[in-house]
Legacy VTK file of the C-alpha trace (Angstrom):
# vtk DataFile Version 3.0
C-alpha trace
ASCII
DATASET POLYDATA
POINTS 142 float
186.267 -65.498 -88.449
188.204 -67.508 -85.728
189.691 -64.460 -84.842
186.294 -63.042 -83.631
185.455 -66.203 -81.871
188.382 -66.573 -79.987
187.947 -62.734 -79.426
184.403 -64.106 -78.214
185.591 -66.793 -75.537
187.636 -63.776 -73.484
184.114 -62.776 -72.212
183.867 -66.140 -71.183
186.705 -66.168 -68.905
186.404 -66.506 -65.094
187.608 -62.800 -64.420
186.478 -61.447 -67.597
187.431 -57.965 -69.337
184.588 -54.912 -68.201
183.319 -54.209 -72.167
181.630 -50.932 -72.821
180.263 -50.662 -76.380
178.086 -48.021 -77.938
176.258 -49.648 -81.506
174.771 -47.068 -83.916
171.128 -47.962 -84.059
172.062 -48.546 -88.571
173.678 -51.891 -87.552
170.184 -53.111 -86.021
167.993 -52.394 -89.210
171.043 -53.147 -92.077
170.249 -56.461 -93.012
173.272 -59.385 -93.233
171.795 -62.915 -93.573
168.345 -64.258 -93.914
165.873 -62.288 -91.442
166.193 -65.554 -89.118
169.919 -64.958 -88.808
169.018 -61.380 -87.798
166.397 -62.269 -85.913
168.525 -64.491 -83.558
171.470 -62.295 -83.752
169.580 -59.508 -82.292
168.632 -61.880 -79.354
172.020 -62.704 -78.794
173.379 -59.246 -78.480
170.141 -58.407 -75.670
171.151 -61.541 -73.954
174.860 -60.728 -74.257
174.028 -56.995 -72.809
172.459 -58.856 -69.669
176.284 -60.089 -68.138
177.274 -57.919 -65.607
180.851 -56.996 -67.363
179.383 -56.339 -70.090
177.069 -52.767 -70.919
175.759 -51.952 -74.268
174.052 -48.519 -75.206
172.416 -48.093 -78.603
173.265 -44.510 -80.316
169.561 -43.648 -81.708
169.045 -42.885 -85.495
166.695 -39.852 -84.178
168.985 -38.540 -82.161
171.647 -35.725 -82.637
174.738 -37.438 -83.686
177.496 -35.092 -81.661
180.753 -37.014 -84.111
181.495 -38.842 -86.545
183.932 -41.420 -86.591
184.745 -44.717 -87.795
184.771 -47.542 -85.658
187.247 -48.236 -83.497
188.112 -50.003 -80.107
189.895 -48.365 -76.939
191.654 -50.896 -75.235
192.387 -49.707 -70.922
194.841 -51.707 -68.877
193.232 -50.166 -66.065
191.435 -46.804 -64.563
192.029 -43.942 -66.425
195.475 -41.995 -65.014
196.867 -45.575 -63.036
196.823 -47.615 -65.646
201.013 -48.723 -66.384
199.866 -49.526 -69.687
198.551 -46.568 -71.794
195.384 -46.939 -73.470
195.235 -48.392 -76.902
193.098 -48.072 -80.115
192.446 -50.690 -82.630
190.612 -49.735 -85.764
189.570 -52.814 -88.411
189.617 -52.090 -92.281
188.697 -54.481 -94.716
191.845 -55.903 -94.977
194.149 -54.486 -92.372
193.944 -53.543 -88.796
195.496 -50.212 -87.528
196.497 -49.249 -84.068
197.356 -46.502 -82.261
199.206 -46.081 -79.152
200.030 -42.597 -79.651
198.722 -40.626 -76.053
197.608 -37.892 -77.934
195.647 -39.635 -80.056
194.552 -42.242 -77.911
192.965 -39.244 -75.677
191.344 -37.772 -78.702
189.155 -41.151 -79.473
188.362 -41.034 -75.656
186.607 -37.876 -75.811
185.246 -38.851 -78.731
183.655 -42.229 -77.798
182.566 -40.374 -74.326
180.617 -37.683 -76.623
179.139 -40.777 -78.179
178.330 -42.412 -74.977
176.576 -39.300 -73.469
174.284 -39.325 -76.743
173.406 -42.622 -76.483
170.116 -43.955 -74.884
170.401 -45.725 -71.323
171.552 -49.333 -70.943
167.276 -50.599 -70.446
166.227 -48.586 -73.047
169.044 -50.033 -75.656
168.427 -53.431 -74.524
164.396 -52.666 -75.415
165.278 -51.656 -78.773
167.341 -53.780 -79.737
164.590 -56.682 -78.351
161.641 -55.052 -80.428
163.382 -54.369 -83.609
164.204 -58.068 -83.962
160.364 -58.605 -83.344
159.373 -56.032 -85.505
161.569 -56.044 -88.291
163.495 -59.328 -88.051
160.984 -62.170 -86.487
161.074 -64.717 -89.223
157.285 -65.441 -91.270
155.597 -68.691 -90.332
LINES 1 143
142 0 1 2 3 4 5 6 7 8 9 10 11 12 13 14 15 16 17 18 19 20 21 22 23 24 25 26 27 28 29 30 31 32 33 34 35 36 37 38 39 40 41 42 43 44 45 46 47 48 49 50 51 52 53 54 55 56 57 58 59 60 61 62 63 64 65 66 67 68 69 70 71 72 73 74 75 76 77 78 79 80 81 82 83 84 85 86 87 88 89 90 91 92 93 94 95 96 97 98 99 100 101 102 103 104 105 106 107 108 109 110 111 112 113 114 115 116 117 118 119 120 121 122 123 124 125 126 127 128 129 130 131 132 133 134 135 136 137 138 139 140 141
């Protein structure tokens, strides 16, 4: 857990890290906590998807789901081909955490999380769903 918030705080840097996700529309609807801990997590993540280094595209349950792959994390040291540092993916089990600096391999989960990315809906219309299904599904009864 203070892992994940430290993790947190490097968005919160001066000059922070660019962060790209794509979020499988599942996580939105699969419930963890009471609905007002969904509720306001939902809220979070469309207020988090506002900061300008940070873009967030939902991967629709209704849509044609081009891979499948486990989650994982690319890590760039810079633009693709002038980076010194080679790209590197992280992958989180329950227990362990696995990563892979292999280029091969490293290129493979590019074209996969680009395939994913392509799929996905546009950065407004993420942002939308994620804001009405935490009114629809998640806003806590009075």
């Amino acid at each position: 857990m203070k892992l994940r918030l430290r993790r947190q705080q490097v968005l919160e840097r001066e000059q922070p890290p660019n962060l790209l996700v794509v979020l499988d529309e599942s996580v939105l609807r699969r419930q963890y906590g009471d609905e007002s801990v969904m509720y306001e997590q939902l809220l979070s993540l469309a207020s988090q998807a506002d900061r300008p280094n940070i873009t967030l595209r939902i991967l629709p349950l209704r849509a044609l789901h081009p891979v499948s792959a486990e989650s994982f994390v690319i890590f760039s040291f810079g633009p693709q081909g002038n980076a010194i540092l080679h790209d590197v993916v992280a992958t989180e089990g329950l227990k362990t955490s696995f990563y892979v600096e292999n280029q091969q391999d490293t290129y493979l989960h590019r074209i996969v999380f680009d395939t994913l990315l392509e799929a996905a809906l546009d950065v407004s219309t993420s942002r939308d769903l994620i804001i009405h299904t935490a009114q629809d599904q998640w806003r806590p009864s009075l």
